[in-house]
N, C-alpha and C positions, 0 to 999 in steps of 0.2 A: 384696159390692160393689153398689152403688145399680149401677142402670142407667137412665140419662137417653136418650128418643127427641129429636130436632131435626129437623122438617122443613127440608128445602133447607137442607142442612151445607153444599154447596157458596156459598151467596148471600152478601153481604157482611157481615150480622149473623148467620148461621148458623153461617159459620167464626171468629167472634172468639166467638161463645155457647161452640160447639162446646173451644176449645181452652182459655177458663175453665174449664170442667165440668171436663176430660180433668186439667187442674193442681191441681185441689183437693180438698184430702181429706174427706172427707167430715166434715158437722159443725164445720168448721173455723172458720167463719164465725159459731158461736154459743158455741164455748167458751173463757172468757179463761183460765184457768188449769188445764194438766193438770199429772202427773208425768213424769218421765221414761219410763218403763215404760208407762205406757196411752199416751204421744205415740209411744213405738215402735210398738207394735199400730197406732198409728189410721194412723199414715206408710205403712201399706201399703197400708187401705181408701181405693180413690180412686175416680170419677167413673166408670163405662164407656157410652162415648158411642155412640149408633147414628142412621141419620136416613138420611132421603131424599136425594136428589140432583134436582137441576133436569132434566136430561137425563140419558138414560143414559150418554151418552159423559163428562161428568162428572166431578173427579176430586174427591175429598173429600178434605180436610188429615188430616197422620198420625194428629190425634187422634181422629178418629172410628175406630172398631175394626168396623162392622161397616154394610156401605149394605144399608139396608131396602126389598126391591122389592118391591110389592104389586100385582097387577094389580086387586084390586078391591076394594071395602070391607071385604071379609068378612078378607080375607090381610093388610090392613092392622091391623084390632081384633085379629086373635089377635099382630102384632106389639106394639101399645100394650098389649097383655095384659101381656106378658112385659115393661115399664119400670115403674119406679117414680115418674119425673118425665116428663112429654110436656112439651113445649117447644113451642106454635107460633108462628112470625114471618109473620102478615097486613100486615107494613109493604110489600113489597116486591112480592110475585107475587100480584094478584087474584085466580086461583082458589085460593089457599093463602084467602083468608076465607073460602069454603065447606066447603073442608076441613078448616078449624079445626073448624067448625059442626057436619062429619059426626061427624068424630072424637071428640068432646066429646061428645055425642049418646049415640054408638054405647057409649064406656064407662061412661054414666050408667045405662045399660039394665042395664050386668054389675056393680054394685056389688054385687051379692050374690053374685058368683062368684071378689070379688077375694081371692087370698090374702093379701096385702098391702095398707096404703092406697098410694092413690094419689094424687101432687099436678099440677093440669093447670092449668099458665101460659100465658097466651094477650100474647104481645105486640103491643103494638099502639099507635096513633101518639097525638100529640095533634089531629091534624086532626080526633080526632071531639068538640074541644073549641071550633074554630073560630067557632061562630058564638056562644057562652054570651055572657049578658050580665051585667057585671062586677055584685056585691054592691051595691054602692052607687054609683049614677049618678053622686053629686057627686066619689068618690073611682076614676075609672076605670084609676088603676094601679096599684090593688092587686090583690096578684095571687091566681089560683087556688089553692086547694090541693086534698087529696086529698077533703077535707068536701064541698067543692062539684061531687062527680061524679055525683050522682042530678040536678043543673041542667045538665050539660052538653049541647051544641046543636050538633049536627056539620056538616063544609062538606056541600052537597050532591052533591058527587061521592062521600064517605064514609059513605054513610046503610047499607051492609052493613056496615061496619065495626064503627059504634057499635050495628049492632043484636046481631051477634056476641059483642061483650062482653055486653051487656045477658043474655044469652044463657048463657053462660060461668057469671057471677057467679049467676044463678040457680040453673044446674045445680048448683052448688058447696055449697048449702044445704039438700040431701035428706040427706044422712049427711054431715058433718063427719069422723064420724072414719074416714072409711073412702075418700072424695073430695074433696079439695079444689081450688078453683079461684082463681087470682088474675086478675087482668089489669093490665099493668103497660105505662103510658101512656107512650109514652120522647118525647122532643124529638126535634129530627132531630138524625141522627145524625153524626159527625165524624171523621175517624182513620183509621190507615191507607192501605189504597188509596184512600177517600174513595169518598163513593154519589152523596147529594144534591148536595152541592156538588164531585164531579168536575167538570163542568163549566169550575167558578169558577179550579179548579186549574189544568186542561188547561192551557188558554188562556193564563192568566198564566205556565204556567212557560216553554210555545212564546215567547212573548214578541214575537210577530209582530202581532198586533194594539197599538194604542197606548196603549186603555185597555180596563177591563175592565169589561162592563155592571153597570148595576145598573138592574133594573126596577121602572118604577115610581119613584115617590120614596124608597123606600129606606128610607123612614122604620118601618115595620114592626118591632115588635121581636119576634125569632125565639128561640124557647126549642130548646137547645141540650145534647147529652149525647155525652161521647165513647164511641165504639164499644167499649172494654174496661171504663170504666165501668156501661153498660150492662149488661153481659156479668154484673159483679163481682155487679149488681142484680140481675138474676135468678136467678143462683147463690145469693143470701143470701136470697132469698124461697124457693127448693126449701129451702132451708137450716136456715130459722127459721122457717116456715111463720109467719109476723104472723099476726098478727089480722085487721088494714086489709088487704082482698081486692082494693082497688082502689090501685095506688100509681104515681104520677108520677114520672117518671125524668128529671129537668132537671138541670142544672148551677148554680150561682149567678150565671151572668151574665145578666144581662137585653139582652141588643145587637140594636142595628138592622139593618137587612139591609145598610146604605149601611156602618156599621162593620165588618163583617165583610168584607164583599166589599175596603172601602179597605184593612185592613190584608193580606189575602191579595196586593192588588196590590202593596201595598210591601213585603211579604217573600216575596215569589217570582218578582213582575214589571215594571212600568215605573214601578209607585205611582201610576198614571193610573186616575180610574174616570170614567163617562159613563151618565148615563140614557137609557134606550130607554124608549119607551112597551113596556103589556102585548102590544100586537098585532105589533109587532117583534119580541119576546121570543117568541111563541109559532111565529116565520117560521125560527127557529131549530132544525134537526132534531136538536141535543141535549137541549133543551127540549122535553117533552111534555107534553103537558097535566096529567098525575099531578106531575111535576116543578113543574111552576108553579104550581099548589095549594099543595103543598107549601111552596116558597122564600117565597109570596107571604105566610104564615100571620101573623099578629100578635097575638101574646097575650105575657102576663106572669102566670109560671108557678112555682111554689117546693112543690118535694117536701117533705114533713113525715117521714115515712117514713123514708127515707135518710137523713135528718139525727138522727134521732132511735133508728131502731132498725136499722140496716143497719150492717152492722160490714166497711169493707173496706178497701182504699187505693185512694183517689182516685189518677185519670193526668192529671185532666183539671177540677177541681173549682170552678175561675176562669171556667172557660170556654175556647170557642175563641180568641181574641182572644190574651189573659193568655199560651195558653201556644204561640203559633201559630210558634216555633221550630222547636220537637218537633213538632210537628202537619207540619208541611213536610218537616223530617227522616224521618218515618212515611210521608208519603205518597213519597215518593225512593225509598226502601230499598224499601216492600211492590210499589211498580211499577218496580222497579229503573233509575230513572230516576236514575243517579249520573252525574255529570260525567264526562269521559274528556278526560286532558290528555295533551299529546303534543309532544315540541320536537325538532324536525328542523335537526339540525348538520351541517357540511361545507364544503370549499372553496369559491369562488366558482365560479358555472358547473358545480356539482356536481349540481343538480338541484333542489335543496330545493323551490322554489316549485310544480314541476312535482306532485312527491311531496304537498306539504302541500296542495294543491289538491284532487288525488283522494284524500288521508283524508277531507278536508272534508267529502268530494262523499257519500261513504261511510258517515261518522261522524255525518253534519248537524252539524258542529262550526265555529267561527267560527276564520277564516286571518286573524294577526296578522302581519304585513310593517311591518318598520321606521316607512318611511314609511307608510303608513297608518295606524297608534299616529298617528307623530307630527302628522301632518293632522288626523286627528279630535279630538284635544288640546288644539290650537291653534286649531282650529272651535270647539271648545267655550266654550274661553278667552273667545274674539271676542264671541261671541254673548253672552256673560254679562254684560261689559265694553260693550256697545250697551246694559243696559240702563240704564245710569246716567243716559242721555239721553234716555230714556224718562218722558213728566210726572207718569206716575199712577204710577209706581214707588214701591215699601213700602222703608220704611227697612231693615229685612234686605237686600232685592234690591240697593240701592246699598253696603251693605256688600261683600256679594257681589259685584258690578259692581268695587270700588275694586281688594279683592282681586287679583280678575281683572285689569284692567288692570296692579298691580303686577308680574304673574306676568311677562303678555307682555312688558311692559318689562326684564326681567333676563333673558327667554328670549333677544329682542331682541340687546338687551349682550353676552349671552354668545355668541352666533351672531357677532358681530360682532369678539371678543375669538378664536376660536377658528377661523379658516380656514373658514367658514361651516358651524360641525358645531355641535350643543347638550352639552352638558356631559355625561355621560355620569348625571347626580345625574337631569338633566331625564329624561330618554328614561327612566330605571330608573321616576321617578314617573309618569311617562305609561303603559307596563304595567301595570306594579302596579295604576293606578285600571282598569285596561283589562281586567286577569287579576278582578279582587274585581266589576267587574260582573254584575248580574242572568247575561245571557246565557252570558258565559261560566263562570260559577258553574252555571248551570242543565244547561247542552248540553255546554258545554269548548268546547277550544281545541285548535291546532296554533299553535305558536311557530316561525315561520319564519325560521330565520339569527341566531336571538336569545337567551340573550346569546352575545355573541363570548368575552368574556375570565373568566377564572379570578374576577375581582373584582368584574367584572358579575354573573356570577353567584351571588356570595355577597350582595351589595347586594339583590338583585332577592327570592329567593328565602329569607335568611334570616327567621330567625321573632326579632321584635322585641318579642312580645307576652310579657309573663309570665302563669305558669300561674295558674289561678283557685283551685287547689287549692295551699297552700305546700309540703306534701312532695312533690308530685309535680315530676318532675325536666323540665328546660325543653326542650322538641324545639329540636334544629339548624336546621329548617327549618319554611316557613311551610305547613301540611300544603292550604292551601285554592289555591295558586300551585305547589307543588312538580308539576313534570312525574310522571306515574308512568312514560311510556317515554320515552327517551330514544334517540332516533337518530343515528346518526353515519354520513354517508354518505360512503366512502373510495373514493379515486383518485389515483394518482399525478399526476406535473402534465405530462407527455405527454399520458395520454390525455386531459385535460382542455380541455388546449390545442388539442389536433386536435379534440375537441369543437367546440369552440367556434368554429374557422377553418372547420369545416364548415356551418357555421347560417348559413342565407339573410344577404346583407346588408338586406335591408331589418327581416329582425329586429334586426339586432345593430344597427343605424343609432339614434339617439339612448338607449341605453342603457348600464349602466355595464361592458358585454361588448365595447367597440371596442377594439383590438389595445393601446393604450395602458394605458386606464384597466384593461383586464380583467387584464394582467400586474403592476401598481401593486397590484390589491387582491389578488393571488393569492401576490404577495411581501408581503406587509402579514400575511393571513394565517398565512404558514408561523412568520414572525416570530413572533407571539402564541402559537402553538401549537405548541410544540416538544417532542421527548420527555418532559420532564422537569415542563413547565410546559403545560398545558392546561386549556380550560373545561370536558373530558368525565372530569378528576381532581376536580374540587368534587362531580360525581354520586356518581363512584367512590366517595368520603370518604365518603357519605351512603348508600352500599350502594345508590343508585339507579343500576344498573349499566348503560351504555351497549348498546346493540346495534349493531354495526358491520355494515355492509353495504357489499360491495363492488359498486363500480355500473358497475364494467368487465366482469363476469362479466353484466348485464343487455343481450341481444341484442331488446328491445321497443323502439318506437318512444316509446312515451310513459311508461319506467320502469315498466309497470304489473307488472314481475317483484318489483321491489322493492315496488311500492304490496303488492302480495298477501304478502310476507315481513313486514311489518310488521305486513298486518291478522293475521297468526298470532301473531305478538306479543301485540297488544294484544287480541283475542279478538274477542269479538262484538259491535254496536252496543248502546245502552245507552238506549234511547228509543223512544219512542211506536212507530217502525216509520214506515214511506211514509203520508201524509197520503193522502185519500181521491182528492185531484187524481191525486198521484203513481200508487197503487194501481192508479187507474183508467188512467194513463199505462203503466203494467206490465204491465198486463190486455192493452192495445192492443198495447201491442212483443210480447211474448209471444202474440199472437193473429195479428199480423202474419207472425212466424216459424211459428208453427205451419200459417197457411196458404201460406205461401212454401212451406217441407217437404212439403206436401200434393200441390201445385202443381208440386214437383218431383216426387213423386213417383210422381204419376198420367202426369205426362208421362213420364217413365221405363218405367210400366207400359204408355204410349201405344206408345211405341217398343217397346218388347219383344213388345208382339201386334204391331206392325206387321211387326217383324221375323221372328215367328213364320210372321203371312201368307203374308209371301214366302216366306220358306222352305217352308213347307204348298206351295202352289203351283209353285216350284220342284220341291218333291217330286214332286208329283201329275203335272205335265207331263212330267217326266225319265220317270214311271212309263207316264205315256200314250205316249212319244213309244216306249219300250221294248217296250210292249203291243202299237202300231203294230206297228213292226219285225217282232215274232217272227211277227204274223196274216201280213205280207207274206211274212215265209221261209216258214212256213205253205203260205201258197198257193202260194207258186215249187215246193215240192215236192208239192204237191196235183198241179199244175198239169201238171208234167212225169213223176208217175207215174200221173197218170190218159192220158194221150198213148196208149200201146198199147191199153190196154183198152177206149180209144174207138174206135181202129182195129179189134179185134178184132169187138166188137159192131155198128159198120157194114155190118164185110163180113160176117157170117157171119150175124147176128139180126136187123139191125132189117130187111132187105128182103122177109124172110116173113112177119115181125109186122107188119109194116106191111102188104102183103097179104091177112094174116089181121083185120086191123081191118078192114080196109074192107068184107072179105064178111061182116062180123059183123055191119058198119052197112048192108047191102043186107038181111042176110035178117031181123034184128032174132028169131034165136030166143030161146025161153023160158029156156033155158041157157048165157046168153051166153059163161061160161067153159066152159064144158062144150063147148060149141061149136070156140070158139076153140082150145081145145087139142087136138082131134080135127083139127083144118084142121092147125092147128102139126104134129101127128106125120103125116097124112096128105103135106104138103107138107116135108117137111123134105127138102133137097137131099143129106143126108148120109146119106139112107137110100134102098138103089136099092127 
């Protein structure tokens, strides 16, 4: 088994390198015809992938088998010891061009200790082609090729870059058969999660902005390679070891920056673009200066190599533009940025709007309400229809315009023909354009009370298209409009009705919830939807199975019991996550409670030594006042059993002691007790 190193497996061209290597067999890429028998043997020898990670916490895709941790040069060469192919990608992380340099270095010194050869691909951009000047002045679009890389002139933020190669391709030329070196110059890159041009995506798919910049004029034409393309290209260079050491990794399209950027807006967002100057573009903290180098590049570029001796299957081989379906599709799926539809059914006064409003809130999903389709529809209408009297108007616009007023006029008619309601044909078209929009295409939707009937919703939702493929069999339903949950929010019409007698009058006052109109559409409802005949039996039919939720068993003020049974339903949101406002909105509420909790709880801790205090104190006085007490009982019997024995020694001792001091203090002898107690036995009363 080859074993291929990738630094930084984790980064955006590391994990698509990473996961060609891990699928391909070895050799596979230069042999056009085996037999049976040697394709079985070779279907086992496949790729074993090892590499770095960006950070340690990191997580590396399945196909890597083994993350290489080096803490220092030396731990690192005895890992590139042990690979056959080193892989480095300098497009992305600036110290990885240093690191290319060491590493390259470090195994040009052990060529005489390898047991194996070794092949070292240094990838790397065309920015270090930026500044070359074209072949012939008078002919300056013709393009590069792989001949004209000993003339190339790199930008000057990329002068490590191009000297790195320079570098590379030399080391690669002391022993051939024992070391080889390529460098393989890719366009920027496409696909997927998307690198360079995330950005361009973000933006256009949020669809909150109007249009989508383009810096600069636009006019620049950007050589271009998709990310698994690329991948295929360095695979077939470990693979075939070419000759040509230096090979350019472009696609066939030659496009402007202004064409790429227009057609990403028109298949993913308003189809609006707008020029910023360079110095706006760089006020942008998605734009960094490496990015706008980059976007800004202009050259016209055509690999010889690839065309000529690269054997693989193109994903991408028109370019981005040609195939920027897939390209959109790719970028959805790898950032799991898929739509999430949702259609909330039930009675009137059942809740729906309340419910549809907190998925919205939840989901960042767009709330479609009857009237509001039909408003924006008929806005639209209007506006397109003013412009026919419009003087600089294009003949398209007033086709458009003619149109448009037709429409209104038979909307008009039919409002007029039908108790002031629109035909139920209109309102289905007015969705439909509503459901296939950018937005709701991009983020989704919740379908508020919409459709009511069994035939609404086979109009609305059927698929009318036929398949592209003729044996493939026709889907029932239109898979881009078909809800994936369906809710049905149940109540009998008691509790509904007290419901709704209990809501403030000044809400229920000009709405279609006043005692009249709300029992009119409550009976209207039950009408349409009866056992046997219902709009939640069309799902049924289509195995898009209803969730019933009963909304009398919800004791929440604002349904959020139900809001949370549905988010279990439909799982987790499906998009970017909180914008950096919001985020930063999350930070605050959450910093707010955390210091509210604190705030309580130090005041808690305030109270509880206060209370301690007092009780300390309490203590301590109960103890003194106790202490007191016992010294007083104390003394009362001190007090009254010294009583005798002061009488005793009055009368009997102290009138001779006292006596006997006095002649002690007259004569002052040298023996004072000596004295004294000779006077004491001499004078004692008790002795004749």
């Amino acid at each position: 088994m080859a074993r291929v190193f990738i630094n930084n497996v984790d980064s955006y061209l590391g994990e698509q390198v990473a996961e060609i290597f891990a699928n391909t067999v070895v050799g596979s890429t230069v042999e056009e015809a085996i037999d049976d028998d040697e394709g079985s043997a070779r279907a086992q020898v496949r790729y074993e992938v090892v590499g770095t990670v960006s950070c340690p916490s990191a997580v590396p895709c399945a196909a890597v088998s083994e993350v290489v941790t080096a803490a220092n040069a030396d731990e690192m060469l005895v890992a590139l010891m042990q690979c056959d192919i080193i892989v480095y990608d300098i497009t992305g992380d600036e110290q990885q061009v240093e690191n290319c340099l060491i590493a390259c270095n470090a195994l040009h010194e052990q060529i005489a200790n390898f047991k194996t050869p070794k092949t070292f691909i240094c990838l790397s951009s065309v920015m270090t082609w930026c500044k070359t000047k074209p072949n012939e002045p008078d002919e300056p679009e013709q393009p590069f090729t792989e001949e004209d890389y000993r003339r190339r002139k790199s930008h000057p933020n990329f002068k490590s870059e191009i000297n790195v190669e320079k570098q590379v391709i030399k080391l690669g030329k002391t022993d051939k058969t024992r070391f080889l070196t390529y460098v393989v110059a890719a366009g920027l890159p496409y696909g997927g999660k998307e690198d360079i041009f995330h950005y361009f995506f973000k933006v256009a798919w949020h669809g909150e902005s109007a249009a989508l910049n383009i810096i600069g004029t636009g006019e620049n034409i950007v050589p271009t390679i998709h990310a698994k393309d690329l991948s295929n290209i360095v695979v077939s260079v470990a693979d075939s070891k070419p000759k040509t050491r230096y090979i350019l990794a472009v696609d066939d399209s030659m496009n402007s920056m202004t064409d790429i950027i227009t057609s990403i807006s028109k298949s993913l967002g308003t189809g609006n673009v707008m020029n910023i100057s360079r110095e706006e573009a760089l006020l942008l903290p998605e734009i960094t200066q490496r990015i706008f180098d980059i976007i800004s590049v202009n050259l016209r570029m055509e690999g010889t190599w690839i065309k000529e001796g690269a054997k693989f299957e193109w994903t991408s081989e028109t370019g981005i533009i040609e195939n920027m379906p897939a390209v959109i599709d790719e970028y959805k799926r790898s950032r799991g940025l898929l739509p999430i539809r949702i259609c909330v059914l039930g009675p009137p006064a059942s809740g729906k709007s309340l419910v549809a409003s907190q998925l919205c809130q939840h989901y960042k999903l767009h709330h479609l309400k009857i009237a509001d389709v039909i408003h924006e529809a008929i806005e639209k209408l209007e506006k397109q229809a003013s412009r026919a009297e419009a003087e600089d108007g294009e003949e398209g616009d007033d086709e458009a315009a003619q149109q448009a007023q037709e429409t209104l006029d038979l909307l008009n008619e039919s409002k007029q023909e039908n108790n002031d309601r629109y035909e139920d044909q209109y309102i289905i078209q007015f969705f439909t354009e509503k459901l296939l929009s950018m937005p709701c295409q991009n983020q989704g939707f919740v379908l508020d009370g919409f459709p009511k009937t069994y035939s609404q919703a086979k109009d609305m939702f059927g698929n009318k298209e036929e398949p592209e493929d003729e044996d493939a069999p026709k889907l029932e339903y239109n898979t881009k409009l078909m809800p994936e949950a369906v809710i049905s929010l149940d109540g009998d019409d008691e509790f509904i009705k007290k419901r709704v007698m209990n809501l403030p009058e000044l809400v229920v006052a000009g709405t279609h919830n006043t005692e009249d109109l709300f029992l009119k559409r409550l009976t209207e409802f039950r009408m349409v939807n009866t056992d046997d005949q219902t709009v939640l039996n069309y799902f049924d039919e289509l195995e898009v199975h209803p969730e019933h939720l009963d909304i009398t068993a919800d004791t929440s003020s604002n349904m959020s019991q139900v809001v949370q049974k549905v988010v279990k339903v439909v799982g987790a949101p499906r998009n970017y996550g909180p914008t950096e406002e919001e985020r930063l909105e999350l930070e605050r509420i959450e910093m707010e409670k955390r210091m509210k909790k604190e705030a309580q709880e130090k005041l808690e801790l305030q109270r509880k030594e206060e209370e301690e205090k007092k009780e300390t104190k309490r203590r301590k006085d109960e103890w003194a006042s106790r202490v007191k007490e016992v010294k007083e009982q104390e003394e009362e019997v001190l007090q009254a059993q010294s009583y005798p024995l002061r009488n005793y020694l009055m009368k009997h001792v102290m009138p001779t002691l006292n006596q006997g001091l006095i002649e002690v203090c007259k004569v002052r002898p040298e023996d004072a007790i000596d004295y004294l107690a000779e006077y004491l036995f001499e004078h004692n009363p008790q002795v004749d």
